[in-house]
N, C-alpha and C positions, 0 to 999 in steps of 0.2 A: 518935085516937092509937093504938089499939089496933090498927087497919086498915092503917097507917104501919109499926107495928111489924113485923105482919106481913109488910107488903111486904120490908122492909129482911131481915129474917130469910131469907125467901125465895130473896131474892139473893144473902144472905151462902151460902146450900145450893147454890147453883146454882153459885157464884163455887168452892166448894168441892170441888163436882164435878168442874167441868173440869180443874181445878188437880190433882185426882188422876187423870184421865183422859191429860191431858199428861204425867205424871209416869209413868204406867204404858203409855204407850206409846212405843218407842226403834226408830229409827232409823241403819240401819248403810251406810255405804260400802263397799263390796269391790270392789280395784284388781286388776285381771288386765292381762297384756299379750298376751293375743292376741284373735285376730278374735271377733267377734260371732257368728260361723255357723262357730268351729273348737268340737270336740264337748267340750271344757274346759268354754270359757264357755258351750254350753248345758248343760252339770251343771251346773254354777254358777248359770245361773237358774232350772234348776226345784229347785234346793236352796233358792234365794230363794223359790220359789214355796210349797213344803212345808212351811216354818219360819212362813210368813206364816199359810197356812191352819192349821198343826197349835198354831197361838198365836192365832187367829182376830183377827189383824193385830196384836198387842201388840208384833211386832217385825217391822220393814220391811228388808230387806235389798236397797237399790240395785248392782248390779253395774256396773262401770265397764268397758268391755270396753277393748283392742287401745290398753292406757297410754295413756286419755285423761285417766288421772289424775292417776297415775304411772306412770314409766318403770319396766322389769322389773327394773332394779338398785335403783330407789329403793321399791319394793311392803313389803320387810321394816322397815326403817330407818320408814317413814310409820307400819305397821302398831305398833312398837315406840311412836314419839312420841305415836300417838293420833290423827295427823293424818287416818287413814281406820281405820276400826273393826275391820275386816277385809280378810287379803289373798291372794292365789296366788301361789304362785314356784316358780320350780323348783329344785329343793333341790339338785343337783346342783352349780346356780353359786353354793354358798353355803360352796365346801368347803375355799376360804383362809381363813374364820371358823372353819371347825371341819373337821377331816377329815371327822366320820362322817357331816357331811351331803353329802357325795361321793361315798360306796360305790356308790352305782344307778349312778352316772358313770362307773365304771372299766368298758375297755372286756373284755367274754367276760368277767365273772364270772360276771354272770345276763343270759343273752342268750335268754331264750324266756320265756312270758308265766307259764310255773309256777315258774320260779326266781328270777321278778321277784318272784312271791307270797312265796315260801319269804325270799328275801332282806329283802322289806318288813317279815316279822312278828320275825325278829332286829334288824331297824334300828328300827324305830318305839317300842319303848321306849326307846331312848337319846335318840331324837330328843325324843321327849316329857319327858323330863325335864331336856334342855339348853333347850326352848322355857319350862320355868318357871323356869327359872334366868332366862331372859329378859325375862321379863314378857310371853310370849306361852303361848296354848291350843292345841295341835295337837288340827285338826278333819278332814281326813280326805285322802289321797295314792291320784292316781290315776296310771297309767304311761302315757308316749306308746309308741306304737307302735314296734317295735326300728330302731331306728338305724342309716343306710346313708349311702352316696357318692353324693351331686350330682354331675356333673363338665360340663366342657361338651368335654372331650376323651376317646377311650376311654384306659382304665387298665389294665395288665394286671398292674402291682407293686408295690409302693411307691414304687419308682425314681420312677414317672411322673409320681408327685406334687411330687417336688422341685419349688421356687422357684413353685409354684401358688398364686396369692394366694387362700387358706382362709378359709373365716368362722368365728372363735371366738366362740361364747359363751358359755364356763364356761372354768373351769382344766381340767378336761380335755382339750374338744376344742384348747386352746390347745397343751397337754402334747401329743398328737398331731401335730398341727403340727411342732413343735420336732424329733420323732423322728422325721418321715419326711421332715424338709428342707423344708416348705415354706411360705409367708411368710403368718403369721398377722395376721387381722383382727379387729379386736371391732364385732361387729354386732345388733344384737336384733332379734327377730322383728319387729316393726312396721316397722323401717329396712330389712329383707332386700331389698325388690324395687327399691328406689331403688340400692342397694348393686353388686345385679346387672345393671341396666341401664347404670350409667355406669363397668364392667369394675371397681371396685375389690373384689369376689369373684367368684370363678372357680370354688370349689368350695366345697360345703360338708357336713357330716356330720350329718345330722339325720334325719326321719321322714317317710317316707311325706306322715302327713297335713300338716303344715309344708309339705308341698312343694306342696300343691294348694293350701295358703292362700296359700301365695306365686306361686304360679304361675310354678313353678322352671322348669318347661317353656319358658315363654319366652324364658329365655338358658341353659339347661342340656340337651342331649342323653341326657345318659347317669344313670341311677341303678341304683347297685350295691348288692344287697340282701344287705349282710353281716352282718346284724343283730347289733349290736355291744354294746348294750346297749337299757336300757328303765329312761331317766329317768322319775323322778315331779316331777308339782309338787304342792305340799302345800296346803292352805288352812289360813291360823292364824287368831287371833283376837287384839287387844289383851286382855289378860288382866283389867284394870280394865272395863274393856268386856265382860265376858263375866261379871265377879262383880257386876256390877251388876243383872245380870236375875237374877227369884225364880228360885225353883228348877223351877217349870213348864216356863218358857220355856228355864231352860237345856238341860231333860231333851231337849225338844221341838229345839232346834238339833242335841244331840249323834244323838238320834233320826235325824235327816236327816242329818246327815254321814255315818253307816253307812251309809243306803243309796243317797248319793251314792255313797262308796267303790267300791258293788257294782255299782252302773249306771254307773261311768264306765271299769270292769275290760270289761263286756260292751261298752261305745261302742266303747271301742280295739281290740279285736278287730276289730270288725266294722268301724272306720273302716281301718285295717291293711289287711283284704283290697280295699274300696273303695279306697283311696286308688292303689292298685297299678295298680289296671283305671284308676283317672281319667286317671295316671300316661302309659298306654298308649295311652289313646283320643284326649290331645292332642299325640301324636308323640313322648314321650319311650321310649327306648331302657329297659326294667327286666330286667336283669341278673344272672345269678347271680356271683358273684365269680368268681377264677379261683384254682386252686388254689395258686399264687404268692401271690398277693394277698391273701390268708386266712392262708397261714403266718408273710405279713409282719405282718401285723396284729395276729396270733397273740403275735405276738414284742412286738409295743409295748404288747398289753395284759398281757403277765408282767412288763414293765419298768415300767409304772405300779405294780403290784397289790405290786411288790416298794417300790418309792419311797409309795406309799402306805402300807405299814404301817410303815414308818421312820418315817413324819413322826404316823401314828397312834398308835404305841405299843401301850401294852396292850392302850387300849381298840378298837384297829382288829384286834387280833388274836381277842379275845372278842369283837367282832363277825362275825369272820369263822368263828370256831370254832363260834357259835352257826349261823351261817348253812348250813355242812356238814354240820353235826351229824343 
């Protein structure tokens, strides 16, 4: 009996063990919509990788690359219901929910990589505290590369682009569309090259590296380096999902999103200058604007920046005040 006992005992410790071994280790999804080998989603896996080793696996973070999860309109809305633990979006097409997650969007406010810094550190507390108003945790926002014209004809003004079926994908570049005449599309990243192949986009206004992941070159000629702005996509976190883990593990996630933050500032530079030569070396034309072309654009981004702080109010204006300051 005594022998019995101890067996049962035994098991009952061992049954006990797992049960808290299971319990102490969590398992996260994080939904991205672009490609596996775009320089986003590799931060995003060695962020996965840093958070595993710096919790010495207590928390696994799977990345879903190029919306095999979810689509890049559906990444916030899953990340909110809990349906995936963790997401990336680009905060830019989030800015019919709230203006201020727009401001990186508007085009020549912050159009070089130190203004994008200067502008992130006035936007990121407002951001952060509309994301707990949410039920989400802001983890850390890196910037794509500044922003230019695809075309597959050359451009030398605005004019040119009248009736040019454009690819939107934000309120923004849609806003653009609308002011230079020409016939907006809503397309995402993952749909880009299927879009371009069978002519329903002709041009579009995006980055550099975008343009190698989609391999613009193949129905586009021309890219114009107006660098217009420099979107971020942000990483959140289901906020119930992130108060769940001790405080180790959380120290140890927020630990890694810093210095995701900072190596995903260094990628984009450096994918910026690559992406330009890639740009070049498969036949496409890389362009500096024309001086037409820049004053037209000039003009659409004071016409945004003005319709944007009408619809912002206060808070677009102490954002913006903070951001000059």
């Amino acid at each position: 009996m005594k022998r019995r006992y101890f067996s049962l005992a035994a098991l009952g410790l061992t049954s006990c063990l797992a049960a808290g071994l299971a319990q102490a280790q969590n398992k996260w999804d994080l939904a991205s919509a672009y490609p596996a080998n775009n320089f986003h989603t590799e931060n995003l896996m060695q962020f996965a990788a840093d958070v595993d080793k710096a919790t010495a696996g207590k928390l696994k973070i799977t990345v879903h690359a190029n919306a095999s999860l979810f689509k890049a309109t559906e990444i916030k809305r899953a990340v909110q219901g809990g349906q995936a633990q963790a997401g990336e979006v680009i905060q830019a097409n989030l800015q019919n929910e709230w203006q201020i997650y727009g401001a990186d969007g508007l085009p020549f406010l912050a159009d070089s990589y130190d203004e994008s810094v200067k502008l992130q550190a006035a936007q990121r507390p407002m951001v952060e505290k509309k994301l707990v108003d949410q039920g989400l945790v802001y983890l850390y926002a890196v910037a794509w590369p500044p922003q230019g014209i695809f075309t597959k004809k050359p451009i030398a003004s605005a004019a040119d682009l009248k009736s040019v079926k454009w690819r939107a994908y934000s309120p923004a570049t849609a806003r653009i569309a609308d002011l230079v005449k020409a016939q907006p599309v809503t397309v995402q990243a993952a749909e880009l090259s299927q879009a371009l192949a069978t002519g329903v986009v002709e041009a579009t206004m995006t980055s550099g590296a975008t343009g190698v992941d989609s391999k613009l070159y193949e129905h586009l000629k021309y890219y114009y380096d107006v660098q217009a702005w420099l979107p971020k996509n942000m990483v959140i976190v289901n906020r119930k999902a992130f108060d769940a883990l001790d405080k180790p593990t959380q120290t140890a996630v927020l630990n890694a999103a810093a210095a995701a933050e900072a190596r995903g500032l260094v990628a984009s530079k450096r994918v910026d200058t690559e992406s330009k030569a890639k740009l070049k070396a498969n036949g496409m034309q890389v362009l500096e604007p024309s001086a037409q072309l820049k004053a037209d654009l000039q003009k659409v981004g004071e016409v945004m920046l003005t319709e944007w702080l009408e619809k912002s109010g206060p808070e677009g204006q102490s954002l913006l005040t903070s951001y000059k300051r």
